[in-house]
C-alpha positions in Angstrom: 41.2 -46.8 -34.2 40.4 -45.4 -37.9 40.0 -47.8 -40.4 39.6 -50.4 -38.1 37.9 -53.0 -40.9 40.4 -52.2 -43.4 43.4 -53.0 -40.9 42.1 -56.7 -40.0 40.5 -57.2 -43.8 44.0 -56.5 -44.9 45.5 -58.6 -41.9 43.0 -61.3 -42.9 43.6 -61.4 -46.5 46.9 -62.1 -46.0 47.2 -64.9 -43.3 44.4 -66.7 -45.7 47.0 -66.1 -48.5 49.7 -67.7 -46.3 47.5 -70.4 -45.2 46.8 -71.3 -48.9 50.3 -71.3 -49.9 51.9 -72.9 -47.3 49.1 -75.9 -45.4 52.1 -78.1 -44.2 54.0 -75.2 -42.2 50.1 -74.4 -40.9 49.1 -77.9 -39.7 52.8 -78.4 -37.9 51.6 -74.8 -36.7 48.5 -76.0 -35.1 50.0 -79.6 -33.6 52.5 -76.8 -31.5 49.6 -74.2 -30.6 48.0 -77.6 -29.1 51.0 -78.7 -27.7 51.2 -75.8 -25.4 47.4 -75.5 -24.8 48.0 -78.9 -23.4 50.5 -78.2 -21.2 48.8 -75.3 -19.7 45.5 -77.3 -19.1 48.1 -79.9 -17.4 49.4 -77.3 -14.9 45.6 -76.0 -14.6 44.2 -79.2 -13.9 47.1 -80.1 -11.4 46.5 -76.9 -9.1 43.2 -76.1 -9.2 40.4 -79.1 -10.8 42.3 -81.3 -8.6 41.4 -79.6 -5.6 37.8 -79.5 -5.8 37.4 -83.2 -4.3 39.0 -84.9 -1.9 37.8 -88.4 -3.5 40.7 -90.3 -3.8 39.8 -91.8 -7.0 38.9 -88.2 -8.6 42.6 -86.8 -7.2 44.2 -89.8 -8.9 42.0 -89.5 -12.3 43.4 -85.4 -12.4 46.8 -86.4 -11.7 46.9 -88.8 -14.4 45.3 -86.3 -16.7 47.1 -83.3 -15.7 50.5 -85.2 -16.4 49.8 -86.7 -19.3 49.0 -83.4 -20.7 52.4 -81.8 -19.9 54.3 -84.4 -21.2 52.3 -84.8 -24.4 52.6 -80.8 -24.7 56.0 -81.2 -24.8 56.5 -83.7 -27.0 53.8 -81.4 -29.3 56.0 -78.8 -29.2 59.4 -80.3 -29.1 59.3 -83.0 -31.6 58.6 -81.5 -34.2 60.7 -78.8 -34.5 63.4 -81.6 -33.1 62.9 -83.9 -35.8 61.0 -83.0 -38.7 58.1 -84.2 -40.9 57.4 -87.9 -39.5 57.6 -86.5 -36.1 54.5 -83.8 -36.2 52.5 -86.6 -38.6 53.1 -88.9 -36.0 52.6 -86.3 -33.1 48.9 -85.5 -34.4 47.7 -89.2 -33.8 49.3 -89.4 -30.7 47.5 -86.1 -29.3 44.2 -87.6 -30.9 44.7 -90.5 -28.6 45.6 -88.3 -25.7 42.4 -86.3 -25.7 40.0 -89.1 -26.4 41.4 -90.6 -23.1 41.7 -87.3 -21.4 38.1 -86.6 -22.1 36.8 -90.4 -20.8 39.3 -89.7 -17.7 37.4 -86.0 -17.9 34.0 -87.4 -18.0 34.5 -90.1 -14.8 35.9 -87.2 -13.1 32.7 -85.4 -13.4 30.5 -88.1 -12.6 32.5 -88.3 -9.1 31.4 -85.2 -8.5 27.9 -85.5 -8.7 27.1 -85.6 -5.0 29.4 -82.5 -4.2 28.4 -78.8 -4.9 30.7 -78.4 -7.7 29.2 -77.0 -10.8 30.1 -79.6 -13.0 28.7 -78.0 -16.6 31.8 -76.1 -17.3 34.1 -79.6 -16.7 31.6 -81.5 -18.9 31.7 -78.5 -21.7 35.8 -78.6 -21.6 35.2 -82.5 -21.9 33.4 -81.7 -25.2 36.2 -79.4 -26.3 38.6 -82.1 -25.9 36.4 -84.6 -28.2 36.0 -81.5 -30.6 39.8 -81.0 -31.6 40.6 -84.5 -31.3 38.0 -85.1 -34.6 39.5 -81.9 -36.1 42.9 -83.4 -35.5 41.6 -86.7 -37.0 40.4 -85.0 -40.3 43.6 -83.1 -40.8 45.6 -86.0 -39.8 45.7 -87.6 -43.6 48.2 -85.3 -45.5 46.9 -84.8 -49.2 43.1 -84.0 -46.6 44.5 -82.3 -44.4 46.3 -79.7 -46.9 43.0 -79.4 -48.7 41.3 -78.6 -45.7 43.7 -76.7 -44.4 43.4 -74.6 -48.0 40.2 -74.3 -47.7 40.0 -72.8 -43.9 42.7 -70.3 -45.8 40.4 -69.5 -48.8 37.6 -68.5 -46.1 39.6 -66.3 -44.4 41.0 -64.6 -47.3 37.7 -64.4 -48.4 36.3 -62.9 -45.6 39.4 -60.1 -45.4 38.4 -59.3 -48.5 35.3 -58.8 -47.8 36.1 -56.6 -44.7 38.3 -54.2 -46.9 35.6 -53.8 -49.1 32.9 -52.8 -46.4 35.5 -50.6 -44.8 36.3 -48.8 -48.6 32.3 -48.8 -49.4 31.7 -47.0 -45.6 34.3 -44.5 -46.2 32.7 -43.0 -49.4 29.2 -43.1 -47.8 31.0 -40.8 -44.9 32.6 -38.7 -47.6 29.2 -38.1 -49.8 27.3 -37.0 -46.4 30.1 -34.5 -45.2 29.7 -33.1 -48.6 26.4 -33.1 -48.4 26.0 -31.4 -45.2 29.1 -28.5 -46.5 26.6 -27.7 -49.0 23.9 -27.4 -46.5 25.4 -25.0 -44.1 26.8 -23.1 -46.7 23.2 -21.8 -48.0 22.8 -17.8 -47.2 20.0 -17.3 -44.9 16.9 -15.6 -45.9 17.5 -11.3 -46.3 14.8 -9.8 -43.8 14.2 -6.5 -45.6 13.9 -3.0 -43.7 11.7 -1.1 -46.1 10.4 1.9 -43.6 14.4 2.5 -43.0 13.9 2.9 -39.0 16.5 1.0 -36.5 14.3 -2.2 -36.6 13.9 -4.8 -39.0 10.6 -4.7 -40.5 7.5 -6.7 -38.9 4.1 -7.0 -39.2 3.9 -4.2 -36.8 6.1 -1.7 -38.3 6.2 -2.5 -41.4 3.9 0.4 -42.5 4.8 2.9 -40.0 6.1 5.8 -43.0 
């Protein structure tokens, strides 16, 4: 695809632009995109981490996790389009509470794994995840922070389309001065080899004084 910098530059300019002007819309945005992330890793969890024990207590710590994250996801999703602004504020604290306990739940579950085969870095990694967006929940959660943070991810972006269009136009003219350039080139005549002794060949230092 042509142009491809300029296409996401422009792209990016204008979901930072968004971003700026609208941080509430963004941050209810961002509780939904959770909410469904959690219920996917619910229905995950349920049909395929579950089954890589038969450890009573690791089946019963999954289960609990994989259904608290479907219902939680749903509530994500639902409630605040449902009911409105004290809804999602209230939604954000209650997912930071789910996935601080979904990640302790995560981490015993790994450690009851420790004598089976199971590679357990990718569960501990997702463990860390979980901890990661619950503290970028957390410093969002507080509306007057959380729209200025929410700005600022906005301004970076906007920035950084910007910054994209202008390598993409800077690139362009360094391809338009070398096809120029190289016109130019080809369009030099070629050096006249002279036939002074007027014979069918072109003269050489062999023939060139055969008259």
């Amino acid at each position: 695809m042509k142009r491809l910098y300029l296409f996401w530059g422009i792209l990016a300019a204008i979901l930072g632009l968004l971003v700026i002007i609208f941080p509430v819309f963004w941050i209810r945005l961002i509780v939904i995109i959770i909410g469904l992330a959690s219920i996917g890793y619910g229905i995950y969890s349920l049909k395929f981490t579950k089954a890589l024990s038969e450890v009573s207590a690791y089946k019963r710590s999954i289960l609990i996790k994989s259904i608290a994250s479907i219902v939680i996801g749903v509530l994500a999703v639902l409630s605040p389009l449902a009911i409105g602004a004290a809804a999602w504020t209230a939604m954000i604290w209650m997912l930071i509470i789910y996935l601080l306990v979904s990640a302790i739940i995560g981490f015993y579950a790994v450690a009851l794994l420790k004598d089976t085969e199971v590679e357990r870095k990718r569960y501990i990694i997702e463990n860390f995840l979980l901890l990661a967006v619950a503290v970028a929940l957390f410093l969002i959660s507080p509306r007057d922070l959380g729209k200025a943070l929410i700005r600022l991810i906005g301004i970076v972006v906007m920035v950084g389309g910007l910054g994209f269009i202008a390598f993409d136009i800077l690139s362009s003219k360094g391809k338009v001065e070398v096809i120029v350039k190289d016109e130019r080139d080809t369009s030099t005549p070629e050096a006249v080899v002279e036939n002074h002794d007027g014979d069918a060949s072109v003269d050489s230092s062999s023939n060139d004084n055969d008259l």
